[in-house]
ZAMARGU-4260 file (C-alpha; in steps of 0.2 Angstrom, whole numbers, plus 5000, padded with zeros to 4 digits):
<rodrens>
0) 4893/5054/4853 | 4890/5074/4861 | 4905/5077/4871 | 4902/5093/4881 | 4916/5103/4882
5) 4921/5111/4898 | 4931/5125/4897 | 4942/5132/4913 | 4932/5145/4922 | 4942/5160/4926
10) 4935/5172/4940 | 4947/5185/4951 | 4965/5179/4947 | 4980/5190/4949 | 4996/5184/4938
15) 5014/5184/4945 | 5027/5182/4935 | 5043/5174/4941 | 5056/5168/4927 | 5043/5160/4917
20) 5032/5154/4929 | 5013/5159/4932 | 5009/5157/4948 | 4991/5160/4950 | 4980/5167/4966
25) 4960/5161/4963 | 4945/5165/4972 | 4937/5147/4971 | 4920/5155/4973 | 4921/5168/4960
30) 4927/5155/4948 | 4911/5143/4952 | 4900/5159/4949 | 4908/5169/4934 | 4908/5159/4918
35) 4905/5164/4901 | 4890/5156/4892 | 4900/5142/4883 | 4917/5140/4882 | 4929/5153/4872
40) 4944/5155/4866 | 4956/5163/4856 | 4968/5160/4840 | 4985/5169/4845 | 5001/5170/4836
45) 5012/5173/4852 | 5007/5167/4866 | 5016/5182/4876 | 5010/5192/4893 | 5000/5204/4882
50) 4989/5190/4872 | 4987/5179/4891 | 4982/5194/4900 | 4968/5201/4885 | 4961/5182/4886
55) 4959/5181/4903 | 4950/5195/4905 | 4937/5191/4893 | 4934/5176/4901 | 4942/5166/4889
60) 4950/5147/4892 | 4956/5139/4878 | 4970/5146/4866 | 4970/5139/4849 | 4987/5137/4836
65) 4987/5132/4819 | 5003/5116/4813 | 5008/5112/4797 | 5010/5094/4795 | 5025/5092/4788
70) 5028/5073/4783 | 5043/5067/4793 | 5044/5081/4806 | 5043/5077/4825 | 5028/5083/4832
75) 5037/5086/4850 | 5040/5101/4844 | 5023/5107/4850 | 5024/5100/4867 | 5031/5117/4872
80) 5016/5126/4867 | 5002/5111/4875 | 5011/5115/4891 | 5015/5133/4890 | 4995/5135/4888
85) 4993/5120/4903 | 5000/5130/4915 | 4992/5147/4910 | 4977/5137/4914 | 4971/5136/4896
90) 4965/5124/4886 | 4973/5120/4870 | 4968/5116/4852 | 4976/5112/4836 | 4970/5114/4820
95) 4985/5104/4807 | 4982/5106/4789 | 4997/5099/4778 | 5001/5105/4760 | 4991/5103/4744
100) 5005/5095/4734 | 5009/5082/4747 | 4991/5076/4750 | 4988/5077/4730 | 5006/5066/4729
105) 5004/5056/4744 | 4994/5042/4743 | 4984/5031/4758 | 5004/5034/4765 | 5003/5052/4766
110) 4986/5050/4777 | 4994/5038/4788 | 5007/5047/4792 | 4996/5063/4795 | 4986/5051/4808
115) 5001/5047/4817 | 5006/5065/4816 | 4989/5069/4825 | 4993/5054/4837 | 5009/5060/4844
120) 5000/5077/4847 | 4985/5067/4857 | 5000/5060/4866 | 5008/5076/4873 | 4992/5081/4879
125) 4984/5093/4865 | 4965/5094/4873 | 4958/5095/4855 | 4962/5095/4835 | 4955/5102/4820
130) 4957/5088/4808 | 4961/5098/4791 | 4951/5113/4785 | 4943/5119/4768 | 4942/5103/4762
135) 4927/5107/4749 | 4937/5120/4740 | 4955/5114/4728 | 4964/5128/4738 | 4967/5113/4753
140) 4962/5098/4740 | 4966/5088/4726 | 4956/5097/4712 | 4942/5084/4706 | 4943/5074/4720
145) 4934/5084/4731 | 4922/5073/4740 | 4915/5069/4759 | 4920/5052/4756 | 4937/5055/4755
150) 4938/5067/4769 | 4929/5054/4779 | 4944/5043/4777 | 4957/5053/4781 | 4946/5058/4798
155) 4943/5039/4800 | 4962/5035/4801 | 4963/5051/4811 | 4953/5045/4826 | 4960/5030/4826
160) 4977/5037/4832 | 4969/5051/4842 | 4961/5039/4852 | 4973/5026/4854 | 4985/5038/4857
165) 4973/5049/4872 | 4954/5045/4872 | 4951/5062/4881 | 4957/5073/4866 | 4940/5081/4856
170) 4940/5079/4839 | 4934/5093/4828 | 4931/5091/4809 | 4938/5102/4797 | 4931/5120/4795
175) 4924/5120/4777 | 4926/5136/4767 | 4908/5145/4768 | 4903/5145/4751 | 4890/5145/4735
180) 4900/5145/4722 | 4899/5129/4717 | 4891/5133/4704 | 4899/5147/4694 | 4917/5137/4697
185) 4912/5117/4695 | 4913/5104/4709 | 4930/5097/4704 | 4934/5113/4712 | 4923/5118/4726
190) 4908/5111/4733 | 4895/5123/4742 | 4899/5122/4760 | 4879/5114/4763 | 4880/5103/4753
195) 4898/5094/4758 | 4889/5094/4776 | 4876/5082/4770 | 4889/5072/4762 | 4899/5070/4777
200) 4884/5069/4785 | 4879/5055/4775 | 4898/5045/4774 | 4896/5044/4795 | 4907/5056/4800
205) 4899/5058/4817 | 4906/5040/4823 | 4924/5049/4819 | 4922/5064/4827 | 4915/5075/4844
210) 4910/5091/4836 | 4908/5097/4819 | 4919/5111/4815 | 4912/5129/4808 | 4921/5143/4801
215) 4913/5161/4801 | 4925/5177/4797 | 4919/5186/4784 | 4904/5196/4790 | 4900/5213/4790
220) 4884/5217/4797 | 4878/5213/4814 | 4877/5193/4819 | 4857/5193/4822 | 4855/5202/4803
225) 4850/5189/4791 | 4849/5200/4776 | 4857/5218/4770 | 4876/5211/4765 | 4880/5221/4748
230) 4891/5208/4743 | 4876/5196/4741 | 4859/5200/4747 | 4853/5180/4745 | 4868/5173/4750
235) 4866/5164/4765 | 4884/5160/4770 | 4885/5177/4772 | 4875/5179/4788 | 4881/5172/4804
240) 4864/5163/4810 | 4860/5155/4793 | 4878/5148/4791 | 4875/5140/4807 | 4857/5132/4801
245) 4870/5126/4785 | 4879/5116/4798 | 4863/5111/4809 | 4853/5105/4796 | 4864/5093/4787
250) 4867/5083/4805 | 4849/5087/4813 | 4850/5068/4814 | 4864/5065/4823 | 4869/5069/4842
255) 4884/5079/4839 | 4888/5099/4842 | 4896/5113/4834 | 4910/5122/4837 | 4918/5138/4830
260) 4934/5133/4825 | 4938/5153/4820 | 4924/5167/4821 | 4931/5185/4819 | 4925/5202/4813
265) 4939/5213/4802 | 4940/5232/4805 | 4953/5242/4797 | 4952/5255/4812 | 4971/5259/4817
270) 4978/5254/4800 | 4973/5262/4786 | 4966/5256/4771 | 4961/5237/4770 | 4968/5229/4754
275) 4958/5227/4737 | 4950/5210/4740 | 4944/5217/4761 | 4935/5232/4756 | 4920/5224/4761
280) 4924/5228/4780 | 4930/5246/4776 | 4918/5253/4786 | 4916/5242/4802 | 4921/5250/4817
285) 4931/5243/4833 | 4918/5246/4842 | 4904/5234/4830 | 4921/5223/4831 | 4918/5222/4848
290) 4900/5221/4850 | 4898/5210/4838 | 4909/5196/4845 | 4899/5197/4861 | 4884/5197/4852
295) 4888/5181/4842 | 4893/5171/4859 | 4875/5175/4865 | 4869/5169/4849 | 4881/5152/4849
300) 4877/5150/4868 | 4857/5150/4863 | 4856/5143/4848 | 4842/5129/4848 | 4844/5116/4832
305) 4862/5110/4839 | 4873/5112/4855 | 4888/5125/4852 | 4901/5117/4863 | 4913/5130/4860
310) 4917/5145/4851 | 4939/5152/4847 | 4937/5171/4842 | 4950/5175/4828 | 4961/5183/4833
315) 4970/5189/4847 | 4985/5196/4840 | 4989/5194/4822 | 5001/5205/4814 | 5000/5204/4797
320) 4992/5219/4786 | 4998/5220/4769 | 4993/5209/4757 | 4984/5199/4769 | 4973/5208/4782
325) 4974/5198/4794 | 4982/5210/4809 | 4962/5219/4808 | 4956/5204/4816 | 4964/5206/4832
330) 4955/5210/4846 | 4971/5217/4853 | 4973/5230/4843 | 4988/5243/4836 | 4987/5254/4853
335) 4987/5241/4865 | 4968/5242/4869 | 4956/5229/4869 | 4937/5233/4866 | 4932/5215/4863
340) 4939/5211/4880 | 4927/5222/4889 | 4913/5214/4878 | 4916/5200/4879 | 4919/5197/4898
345) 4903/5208/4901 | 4895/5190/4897 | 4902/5183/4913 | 4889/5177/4924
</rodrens>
């Protein structure tokens, strides 16, 4: 069921702005000779000049937004955003999550209304969606029915409507929450991350799906290091290469791919103090920021026990600092530079 993902390949452009139009100047040969090793992308919050220029010249070609499902709401409003990033000449993908309560309330009616949901985005042209996320922790679902089975059906009735709706939208399973506290907390509340891919695995999620989706923000040493984290020498979720052997192993036996839903490095460089529950990345630099993002692409684009078919750095511009960190995961960041840019597009072959 592989489906390769092609991402747009961006070589010397130059941007004109007129109204709000992009009109856009390419050297055909450059663009058939500079690509990144796999297809990247970026999580934005606005999708203004500043994040469209950062991303396109670090080579990147697909934007990523996140949608709450809200049962009842029309999903036209996202057609704005699917053809704001079609005619910046990115691709787009959409990871939808609804709300605990209204999945725990909802019912076989809640999940067929979230399909249709998914559907209507298919139809407006979204070129891929993340179906859920966390699902094997009770922060995204029901507490004690947490279960590959059950995610299984909700993808099921998901690809249904995606396909019938746009067979050429990619569907990504749900990022799981990288974790091995399973133990210490019971499974009616969290599974380890390993073992919820063999389940899914095992309930045949690869007929509902064309990449398997994979979360990785929480690392503060070098992605080739596979040992060395404070917070857990043994821990394997911890390291960027072992979390993706988590992933590999559980569907060695399938012919499906990876791809890295969100993959970010935090550094509190240019604001100040992280809060309490961040100090972990108190002392990565901008510049590991940086260098490590680049470095994990190489490692994706090589990575031999399953394809990596694409890859959405987290994140191009978020703003928020305080309680939340998120604004240190930007690789724009407080001055208006972007190291990670350089990086990143130094990949460009």
């Amino acid at each position: 069921m592989r489906r390769v993902l092609l991402g747009l390949t961006l070589g010397v452009m130059l941007g004109v702005l007129a109204g709000s139009a992009i009109v856009w100047l390419v050297n055909e040969e450059d663009i058939a000779r500079q690509r990144l090793p796999l297809p990247v992308g970026g999580h934005v919050l606005h999708f203004d000049e500043a994040a469209t220029e950062a991303m396109r010249s670090a080579g990147m070609t697909w934007i990523k937004w996140n949608l709450p499902f809200i049962p009842g709401e029309d999903a036209s409003a996202a057609q704005g955003q699917i053809e704001v990033a079609r005619e910046a000449r990115f691709k787009t993908l959409l990871k939808v999550r609804g709300q605990l309560n209204d999945l725990s309330d909802g019912g076989e009616a809640y999940l067929d209304a979230y399909a249709a949901y998914l559907g209507d985005l298919a139809a407006w042209g979204a070129d891929a969606i993340e179906v859920w996320s966390d699902m094997n922790t009770d922060r995204s679902w029901t507490q004690g029915q947490i279960h590959p089975d059950h995610y299984a059906e909700m993808l099921r009735r998901a690809h249904a409507a995606i396909r019938a709706a746009n067979p050429d939208t990619l569907i990504i399973t749900g990022a799981l929450l990288p974790t091995t506290a399973e133990k210490a907390f019971g499974q009616a509340r969290v599974w380890n991350d390993d073992r919820y891919y063999r389940g899914m695995a095992k309930a045949g999620i690869a007929d509902y799906a064309d990449c398997i989706g994979l979360s990785y923000v929480h690392g503060m040493l070098p992605p080739s290091q596979q040992a060395g984290d404070l917070r857990g020498e043994n821990d394997p979720t911890r390291y960027f290469t072992t979390l993706l052997d988590r992933a590999a192993f559980a569907f060695r036996e399938e012919d499906i791919p990876i791809c890295l839903t969100e993959l970010g490095y935090l550094s509190p460089e240019g604001y100040g103090q992280l809060p309490l529950w961040y100090q972990w990345a108190a002392h990565t630099s901008v510049t590991e920021q940086a260098a490590w993002l680049s470095q994990a692409i190489e490692i994706a684009a090589d990575y031999s026990r399953s394809p990596v078919d694409l890859l959405i750095v987290w994140s191009i511009d978020s703003e928020q600092y305080e309680p939340d960190a998120q604004a240190g995961y930007a690789i724009i960041r407080p001055d208006g530079s972007c190291p990670a840019c350089q990086s990143i597009a130094s990949l460009m072959r």
